[in-house]
C-alpha positions, -999 to 999 in steps of 0.1 A, spaced: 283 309 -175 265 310 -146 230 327 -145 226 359 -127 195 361 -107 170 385 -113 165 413 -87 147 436 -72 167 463 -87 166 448 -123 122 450 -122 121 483 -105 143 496 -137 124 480 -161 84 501 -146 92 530 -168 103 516 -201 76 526 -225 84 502 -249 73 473 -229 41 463 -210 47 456 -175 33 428 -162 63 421 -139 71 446 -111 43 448 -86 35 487 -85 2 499 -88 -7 522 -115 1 561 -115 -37 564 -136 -56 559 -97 -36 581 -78 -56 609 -52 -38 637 -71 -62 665 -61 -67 653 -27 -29 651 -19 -22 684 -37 -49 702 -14 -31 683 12 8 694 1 -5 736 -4 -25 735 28 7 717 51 26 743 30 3 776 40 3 762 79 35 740 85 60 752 62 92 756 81 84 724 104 77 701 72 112 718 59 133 708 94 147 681 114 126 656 128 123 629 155 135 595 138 104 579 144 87 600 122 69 629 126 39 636 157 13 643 138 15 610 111 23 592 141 -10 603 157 -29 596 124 -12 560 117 -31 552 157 -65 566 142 -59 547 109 -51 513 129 -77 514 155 -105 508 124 -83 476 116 -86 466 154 -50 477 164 -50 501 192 -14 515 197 -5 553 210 22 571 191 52 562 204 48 522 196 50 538 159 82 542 135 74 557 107 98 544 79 106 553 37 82 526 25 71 489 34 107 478 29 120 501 53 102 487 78 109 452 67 148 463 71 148 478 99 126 448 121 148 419 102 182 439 109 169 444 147 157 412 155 180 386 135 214 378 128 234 359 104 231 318 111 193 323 127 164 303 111 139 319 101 100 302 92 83 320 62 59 312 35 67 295 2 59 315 -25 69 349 -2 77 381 -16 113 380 -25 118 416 -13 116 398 20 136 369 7 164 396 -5 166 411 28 169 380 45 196 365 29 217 398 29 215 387 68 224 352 61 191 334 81 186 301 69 152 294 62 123 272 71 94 272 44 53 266 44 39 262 11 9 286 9 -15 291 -19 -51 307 -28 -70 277 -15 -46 261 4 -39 283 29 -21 260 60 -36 260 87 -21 268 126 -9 228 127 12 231 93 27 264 111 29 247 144 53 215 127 78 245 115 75 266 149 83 238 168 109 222 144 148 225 158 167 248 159 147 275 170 134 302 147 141 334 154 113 350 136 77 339 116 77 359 87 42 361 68 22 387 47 -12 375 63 -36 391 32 -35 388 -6 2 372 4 24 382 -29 31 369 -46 1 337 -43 -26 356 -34 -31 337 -5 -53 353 29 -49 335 63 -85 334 72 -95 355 108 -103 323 127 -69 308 124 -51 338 133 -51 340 170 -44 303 168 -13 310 151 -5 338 171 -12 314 204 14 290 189 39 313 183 36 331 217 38 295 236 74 286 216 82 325 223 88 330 185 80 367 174 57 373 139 65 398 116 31 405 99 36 423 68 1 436 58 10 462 28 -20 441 3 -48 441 34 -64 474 24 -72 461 -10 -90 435 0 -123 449 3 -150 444 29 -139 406 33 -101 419 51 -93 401 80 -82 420 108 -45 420 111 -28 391 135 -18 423 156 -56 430 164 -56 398 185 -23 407 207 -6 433 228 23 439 210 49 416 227 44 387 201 33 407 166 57 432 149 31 447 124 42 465 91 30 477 62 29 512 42 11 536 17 25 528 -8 2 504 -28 -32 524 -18 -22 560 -19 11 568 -37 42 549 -37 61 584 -43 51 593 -9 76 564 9 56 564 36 55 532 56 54 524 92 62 493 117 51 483 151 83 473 166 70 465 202 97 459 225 124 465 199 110 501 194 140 518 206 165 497 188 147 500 157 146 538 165 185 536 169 190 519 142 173 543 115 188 573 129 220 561 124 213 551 90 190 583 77 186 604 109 148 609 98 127 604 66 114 630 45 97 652 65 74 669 35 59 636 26 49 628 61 31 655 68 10 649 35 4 618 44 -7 626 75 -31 655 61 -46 631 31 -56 604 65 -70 632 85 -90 644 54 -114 615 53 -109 605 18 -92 570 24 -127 550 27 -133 561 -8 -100 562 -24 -100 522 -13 -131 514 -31 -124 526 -59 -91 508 -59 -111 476 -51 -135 479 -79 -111 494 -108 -86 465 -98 -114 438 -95 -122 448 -128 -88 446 -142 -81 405 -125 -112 398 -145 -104 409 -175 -67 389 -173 -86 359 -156 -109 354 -183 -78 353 -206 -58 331 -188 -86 304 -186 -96 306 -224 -60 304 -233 -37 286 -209 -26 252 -213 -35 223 -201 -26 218 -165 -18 253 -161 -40 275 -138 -40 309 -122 -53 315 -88 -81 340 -80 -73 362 -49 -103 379 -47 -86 413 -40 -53 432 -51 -42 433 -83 -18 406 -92 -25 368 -105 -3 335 -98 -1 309 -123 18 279 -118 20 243 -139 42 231 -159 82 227 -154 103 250 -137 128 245 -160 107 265 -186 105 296 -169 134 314 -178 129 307 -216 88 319 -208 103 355 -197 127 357 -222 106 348 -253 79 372 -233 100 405 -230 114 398 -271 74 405 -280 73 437 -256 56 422 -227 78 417 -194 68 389 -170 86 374 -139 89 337 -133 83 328 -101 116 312 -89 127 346 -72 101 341 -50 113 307 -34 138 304 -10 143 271 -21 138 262 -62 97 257 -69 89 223 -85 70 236 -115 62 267 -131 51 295 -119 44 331 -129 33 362 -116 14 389 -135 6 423 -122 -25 433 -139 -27 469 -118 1 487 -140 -10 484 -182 -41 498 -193 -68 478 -202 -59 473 -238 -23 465 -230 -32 442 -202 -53 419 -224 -25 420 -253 -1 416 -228 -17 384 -213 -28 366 -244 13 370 -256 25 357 -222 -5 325 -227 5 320 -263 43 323 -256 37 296 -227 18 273 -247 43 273 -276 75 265 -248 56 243 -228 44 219 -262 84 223 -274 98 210 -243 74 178 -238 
């Protein structure tokens, strides 16, 4: 019988079983949410703005997040005026609404290799074929490895990259290569679709966005809320550029608007100042948490197994090995209470060896060190069976 892949869908299920420790899904933790911040933010919208928050809207979003979103970017080096915005339900909205805009079924698209396989799901629901650049914490490729796929025939439609803490390898493009690879891209006349949802948690190393260094007719620029102030919210935006109105048309059709109550939260919690802080506390509460897994996984990995330091976010890659064991790795995983994802789903081809990736945001402390040194002693027990 033919496996069935794992999806999206099936990890998403899986975030509220109590009976497990989560080390597969990439959500952040509910323990680090602004709760006080965005209730002052939801009674005062309530006292002020009830009957617009509780209306139709504009597609694009709402005015006044619109207006905050340009505030918010211009500190990341992205000036844009409110209508370049489109505010959408999450960081995947905006993914599905630039990939259904821009590309069609049979176009080739260029992407990383490991890439996030919500990306990787949305693109083959097109049908794009694809045209990969292996990434990694450490060896990033530079503009010339980029360049070879840009330039390689046929044509791609669209460069797809998340440009910091890339999930799921952790990889950053560094700042100096980006308007190199932006250059390239513009020369060929092959648009970028930056996905930046990781580059707040990054901490006072973040690159600024490959946006910052254009005008908008190359870079279509997403990202969302979700991972820094509450993925309940659904709030996340894109830059469309000259595909604005498309984009616009497309999502009207689909949803007419987004929820109006959430955006106007949103909006308040961005005006309210608290952001800068809210970050780095983030930053240091998950800094602390890669720690505590990365000293695990280097006591007790094999041999020839290593996981990859991002320096920021909160999720770890660890590769070596064979592929081949990575289904049986899960399996044995999730029997002892602990779910993991092998890395295969992200690939839009097959990796050649092992790879996992382990979200140490979600479990507490206590649970995330159990929960690593099962998924080490699990892998070293498959990997010395299947020598």
């Amino acid at each position: 019988m033919a496996k069935i892949p794992v999806r999206l869908l099936d990890l998403m299920r899986q975030t509220e079983d109590p009976h497990v420790i989560n080390l597969a899904a990439g959500i952040p933790s509910s323990d680090f949410l602004p709760l006080e911040a965005l209730k002052g933010a939801m009674e005062g919208e309530m006292a002020s703005r009830a009957r617009e928050m509780f209306s139709y809207h504009r597609p694009e979003g709402a005015g006044i997040l619109r207006e905050a979103i340009c505030d918010y970017l211009k500190v990341r080096g992205i000036g844009v005026t409110a209508d370049q915005v489109l505010v959408t339900t999450g960081c995947t909205g905006a993914l599905a609404s630039i990939m259904s805009t821009v590309l069609k079924k049979g176009d080739t698209v260029v992407c990383e290799a490991p890439a996030y396989y919500g990306q990787l799901e949305l693109l083959k629901a097109i049908g794009v074929k694809f045209r990969t650049v292996a990434t990694g914490v450490g060896q990033e490729p530079d503009p010339a490895k980029w360049q070879k796929a840009i330039l390689a025939k046929p044509k791609p439609k669209l460069l797809v990259i998340t440009s910091t803490l890339s999930n799921p390898s952790g990889a950053t493009l560094r700042e100096e290569w980006r308007p190199k690879l932006l250059e390239i891209c513009k020369k060929a006349g092959v648009p970028i679709l930056e996905d930046d949802i990781y580059g707040d948690l990054l901490g006072r190393g973040r690159p600024k966005p490959i946006r910052a260094f254009d005008d908008g007719s190359t870079v279509l620029y997403v990202t969302s809320f979700s991972k820094t102030v509450a993925p309940g919210l659904r709030i996340g935006f894109a830059l469309p550029g000259k595909w604005m109105d498309a984009a616009a048309d497309r999502q009207c059709r689909q949803t007419i608007h987004g929820g109006v109550p959430p955006e106007y939260v949103t909006a308040s919690f961005l005006r309210s100042g608290r952001m800068d802080s809210h970050l780095e506390m983030l930053q240091s509460v998950y800094g602390k948490r890669r720690e505590l897994a990365g000293g695990i996984l280097s006591r007790e990995l094999p041999e020839g197994v290593r996981a990859d330091d991002p320096r920021g976010g909160y999720m770890l890659w660890v590769r070596g090995g064979r592929p081949g064991i990575m289904d049986e790795v899960a399996k044995q995983c999730l029997s002892k209470g602990v779910a993991v994802v092998g890395g295969g789903i992200f690939f839009a081809n097959p990796p050649k060896e092992a790879c996992f990736r382990l979200n140490c945001a979600r479990a507490t402390p206590e649970d995330l060190a159990r929960g690593v040194g099962i998924f080490c002693e699990v892998f070293r027990s498959v990997l010395s069976r299947k020598k």
